[in-house]
Structures are given as structure tokens and as C-alpha cells.
MDAnalysis code that builds the backbone (N, CA, C; Angstrom):
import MDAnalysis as mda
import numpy as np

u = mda.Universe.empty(204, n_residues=68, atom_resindex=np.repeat(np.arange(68), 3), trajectory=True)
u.add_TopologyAttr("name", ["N", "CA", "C"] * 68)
u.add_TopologyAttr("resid", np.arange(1, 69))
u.add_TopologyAttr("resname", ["UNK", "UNK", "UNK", "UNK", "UNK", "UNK", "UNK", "UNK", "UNK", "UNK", "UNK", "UNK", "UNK", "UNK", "UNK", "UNK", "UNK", "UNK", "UNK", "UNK", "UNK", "UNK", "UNK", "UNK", "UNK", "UNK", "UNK", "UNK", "UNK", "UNK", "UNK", "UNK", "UNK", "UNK", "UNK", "UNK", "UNK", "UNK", "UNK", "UNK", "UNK", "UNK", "UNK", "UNK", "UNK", "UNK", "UNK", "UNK", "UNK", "UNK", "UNK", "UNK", "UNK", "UNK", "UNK", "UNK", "UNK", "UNK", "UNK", "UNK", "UNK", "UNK", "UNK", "UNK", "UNK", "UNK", "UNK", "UNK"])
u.atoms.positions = np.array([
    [-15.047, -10.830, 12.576],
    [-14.502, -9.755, 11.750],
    [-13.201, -10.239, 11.120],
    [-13.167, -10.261, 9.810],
    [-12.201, -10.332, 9.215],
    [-10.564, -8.836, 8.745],
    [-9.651, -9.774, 8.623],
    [-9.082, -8.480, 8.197],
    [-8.369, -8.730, 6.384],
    [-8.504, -7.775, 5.606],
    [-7.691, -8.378, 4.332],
    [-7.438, -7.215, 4.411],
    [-5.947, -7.717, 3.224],
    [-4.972, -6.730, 2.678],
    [-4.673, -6.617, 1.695],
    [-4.733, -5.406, 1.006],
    [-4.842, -4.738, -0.172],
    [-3.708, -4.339, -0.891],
    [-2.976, -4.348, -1.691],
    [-1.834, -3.746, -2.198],
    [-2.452, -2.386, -3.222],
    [-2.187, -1.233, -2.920],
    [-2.305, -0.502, -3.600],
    [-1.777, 0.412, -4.856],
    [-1.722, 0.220, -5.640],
    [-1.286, 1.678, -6.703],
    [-1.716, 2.508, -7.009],
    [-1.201, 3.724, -7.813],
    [-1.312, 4.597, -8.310],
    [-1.541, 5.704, -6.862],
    [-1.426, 5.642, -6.128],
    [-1.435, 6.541, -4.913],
    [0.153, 7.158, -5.118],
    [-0.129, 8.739, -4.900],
    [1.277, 9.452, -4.886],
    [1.417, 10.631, -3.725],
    [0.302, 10.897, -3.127],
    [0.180, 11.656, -1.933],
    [-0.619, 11.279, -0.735],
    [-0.613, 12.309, -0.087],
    [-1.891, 12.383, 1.088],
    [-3.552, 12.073, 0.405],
    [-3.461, 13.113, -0.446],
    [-5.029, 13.090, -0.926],
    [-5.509, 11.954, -1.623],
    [-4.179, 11.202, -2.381],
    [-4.830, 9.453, -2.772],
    [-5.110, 9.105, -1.441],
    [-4.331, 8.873, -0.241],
    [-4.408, 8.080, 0.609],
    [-6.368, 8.129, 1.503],
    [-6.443, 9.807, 1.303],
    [-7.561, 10.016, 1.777],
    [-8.834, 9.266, 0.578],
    [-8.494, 9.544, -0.675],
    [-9.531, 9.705, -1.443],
    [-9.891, 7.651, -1.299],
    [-8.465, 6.735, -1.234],
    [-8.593, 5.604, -1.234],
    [-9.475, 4.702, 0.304],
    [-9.110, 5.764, 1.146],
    [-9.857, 5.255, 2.618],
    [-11.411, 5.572, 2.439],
    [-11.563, 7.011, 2.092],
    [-13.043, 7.593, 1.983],
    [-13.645, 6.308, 1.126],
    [-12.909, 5.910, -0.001],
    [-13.630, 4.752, -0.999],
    [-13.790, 3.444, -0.078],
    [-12.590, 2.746, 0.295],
    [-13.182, 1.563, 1.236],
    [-14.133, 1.762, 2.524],
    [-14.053, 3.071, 2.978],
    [-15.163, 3.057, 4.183],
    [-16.391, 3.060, 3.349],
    [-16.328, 3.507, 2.612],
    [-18.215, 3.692, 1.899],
    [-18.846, 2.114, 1.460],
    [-17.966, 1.202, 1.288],
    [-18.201, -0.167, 1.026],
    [-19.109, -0.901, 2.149],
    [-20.132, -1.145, 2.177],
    [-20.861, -1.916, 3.088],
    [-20.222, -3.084, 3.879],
    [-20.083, -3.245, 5.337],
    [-19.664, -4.008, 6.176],
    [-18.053, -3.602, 6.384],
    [-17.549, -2.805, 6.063],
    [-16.412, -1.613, 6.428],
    [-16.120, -1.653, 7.486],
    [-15.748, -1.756, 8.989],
    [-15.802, -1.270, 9.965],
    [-14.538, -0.201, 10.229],
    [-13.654, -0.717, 9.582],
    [-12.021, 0.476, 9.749],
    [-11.285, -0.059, 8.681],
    [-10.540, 1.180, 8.420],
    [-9.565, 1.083, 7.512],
    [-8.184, 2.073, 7.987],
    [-7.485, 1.380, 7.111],
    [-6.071, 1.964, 7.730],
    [-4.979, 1.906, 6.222],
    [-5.302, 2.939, 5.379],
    [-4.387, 3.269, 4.150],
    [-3.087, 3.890, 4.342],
    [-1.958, 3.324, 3.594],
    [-0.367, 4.074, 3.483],
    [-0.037, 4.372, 3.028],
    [0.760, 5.602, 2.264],
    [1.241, 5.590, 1.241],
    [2.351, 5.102, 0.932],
    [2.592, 4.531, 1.787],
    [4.022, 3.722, 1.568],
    [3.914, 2.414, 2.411],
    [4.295, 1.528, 2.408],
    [4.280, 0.771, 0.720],
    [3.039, 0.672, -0.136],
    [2.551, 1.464, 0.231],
    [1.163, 1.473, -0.937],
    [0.022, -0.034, -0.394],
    [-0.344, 0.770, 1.064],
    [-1.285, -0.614, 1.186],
    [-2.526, -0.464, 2.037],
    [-3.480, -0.920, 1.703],
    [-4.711, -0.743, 2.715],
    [-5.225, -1.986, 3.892],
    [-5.547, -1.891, 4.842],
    [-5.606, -2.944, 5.526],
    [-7.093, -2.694, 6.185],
    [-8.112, -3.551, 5.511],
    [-9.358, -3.440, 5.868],
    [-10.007, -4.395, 7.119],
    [-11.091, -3.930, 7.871],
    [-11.711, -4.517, 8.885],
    [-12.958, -4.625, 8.637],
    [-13.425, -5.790, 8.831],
    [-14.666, -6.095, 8.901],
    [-15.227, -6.792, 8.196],
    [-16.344, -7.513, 7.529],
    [-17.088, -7.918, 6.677],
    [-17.700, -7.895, 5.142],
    [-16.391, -6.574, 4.508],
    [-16.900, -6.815, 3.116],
    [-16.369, -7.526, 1.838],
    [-16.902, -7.325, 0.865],
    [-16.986, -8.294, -0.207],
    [-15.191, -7.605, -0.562],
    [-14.778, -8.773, -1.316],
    [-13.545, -8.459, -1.523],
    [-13.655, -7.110, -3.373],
    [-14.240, -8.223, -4.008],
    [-14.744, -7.701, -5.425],
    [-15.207, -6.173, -4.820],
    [-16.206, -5.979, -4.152],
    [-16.241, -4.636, -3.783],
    [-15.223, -3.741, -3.242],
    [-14.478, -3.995, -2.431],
    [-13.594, -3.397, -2.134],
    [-12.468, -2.652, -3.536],
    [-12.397, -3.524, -4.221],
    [-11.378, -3.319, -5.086],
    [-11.932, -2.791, -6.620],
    [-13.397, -2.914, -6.202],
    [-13.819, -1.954, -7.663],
    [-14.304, -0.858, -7.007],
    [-14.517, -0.375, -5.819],
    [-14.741, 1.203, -4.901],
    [-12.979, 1.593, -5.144],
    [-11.616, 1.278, -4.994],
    [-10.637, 1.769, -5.153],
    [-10.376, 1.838, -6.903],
    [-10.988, 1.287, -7.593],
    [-10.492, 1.631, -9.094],
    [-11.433, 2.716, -9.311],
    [-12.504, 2.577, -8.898],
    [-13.562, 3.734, -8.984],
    [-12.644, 5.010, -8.823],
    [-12.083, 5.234, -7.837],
    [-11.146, 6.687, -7.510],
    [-9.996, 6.082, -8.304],
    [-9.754, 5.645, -9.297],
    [-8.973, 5.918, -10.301],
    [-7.728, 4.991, -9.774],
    [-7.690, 4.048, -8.738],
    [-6.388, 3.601, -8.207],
    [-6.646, 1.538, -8.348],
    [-5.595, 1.001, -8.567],
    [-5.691, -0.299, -8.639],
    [-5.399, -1.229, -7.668],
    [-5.578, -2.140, -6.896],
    [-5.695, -2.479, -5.863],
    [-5.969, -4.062, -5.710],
    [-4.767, -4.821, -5.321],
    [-5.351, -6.492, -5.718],
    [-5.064, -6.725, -3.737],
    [-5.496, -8.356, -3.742],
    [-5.379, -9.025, -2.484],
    [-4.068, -9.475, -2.159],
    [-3.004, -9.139, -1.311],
    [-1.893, -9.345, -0.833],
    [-2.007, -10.446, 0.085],
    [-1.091, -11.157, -0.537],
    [-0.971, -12.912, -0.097],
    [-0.183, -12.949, 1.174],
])
């Protein structure tokens, strides 16, 4: 199981934070996620595609690259 990390934007409340987790759990090979709104970051578990991950968070309207 891998873990990557996400830098997030456009999140300004609770309900991004929810709407951005609900999006990476639905991503195939997901196992947990753990979104913040501060500093704006998601920290994923498990086995999925990175490209997926980050076009399921633009999907809900938010932008989201790989934190080095």
C-alpha cells in the first residue's frame, strides 16, 4: 500500500473537505483518505492511479497536484 500526497485548492469549508474525500474514496483501489482544510491537503492510501485521483477532485470542481 502506497501513500501519496495531494495539495489541494479551491476548498473553503467543511463541505469541500467532505465533497473532496467522498471524490477520492470513490476512485478504485482507495483504501483511506484523510482531507484538510488547512493547509489544503489530502493524503491518500492505497493503490490508486494518480491521474485518477486528481481528475475525481477537479471533477468536484477543486484542483489538486502531487506534493513533492
Amino acid at each position: 500500500m502506497s501513500e501519496i500526497h495531494l495539495k489541494i485548492t479551491g476548498m473553503t469549508c467543511e463541505h469541500c473537505v467532505r465533497a473532496v474525500t467522498k471524490a477520492l474514496e470513490s476512485v478504485p483501489g482507495v483504501e483511506h483518505t484523510d482531507v484538510t482544510l488547512e493547509p489544503g491537503e489530502a493524503v491518500v492510501r492505497g493503490k490508486a492511479e494518480i491521474s485518477a485521483l486528481i481528475a475525481a477532485v477537479k471533477e468536484e470542481g477543486y484542483e489538486a497536484e502531487v506534493r513533492g
